[in-house]
N, C-alpha and C positions, 0 to 999 in steps of 0.2 A: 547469562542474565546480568552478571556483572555489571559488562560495557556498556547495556542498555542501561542499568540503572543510573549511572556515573554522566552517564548523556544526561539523563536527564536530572538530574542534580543540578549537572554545570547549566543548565537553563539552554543548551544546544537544540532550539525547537526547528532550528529550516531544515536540517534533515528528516526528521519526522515530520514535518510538514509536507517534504517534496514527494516523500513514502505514499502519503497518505492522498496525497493530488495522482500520484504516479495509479495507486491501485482503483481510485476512483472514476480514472482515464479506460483501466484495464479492464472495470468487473463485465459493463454493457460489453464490450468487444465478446470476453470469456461469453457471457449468456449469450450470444447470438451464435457465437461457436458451437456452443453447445446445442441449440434449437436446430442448426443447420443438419448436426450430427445425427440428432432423433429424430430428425421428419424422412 
């Protein structure tokens, strides 16, 4: 938890930014995965 906190200290936001675009790209893909998986 360190490293993350020191990120964000130092004001380092594009990473955590790109984190945050990245999983919001990924969750629909995951739920539809998963729908395909249950039906």
């Amino acid at each position: 938890m360190a490293p993350i906190l020191n990120a964000g200290a130092s004001g380092e936001r594009a990473p955590m930014r790109k984190a945050f675009l990245g999983t919001l790209l990924y969750l629909p893909i995951a739920l539809v995965g998963l729908a395909f998986t249950w039906t």
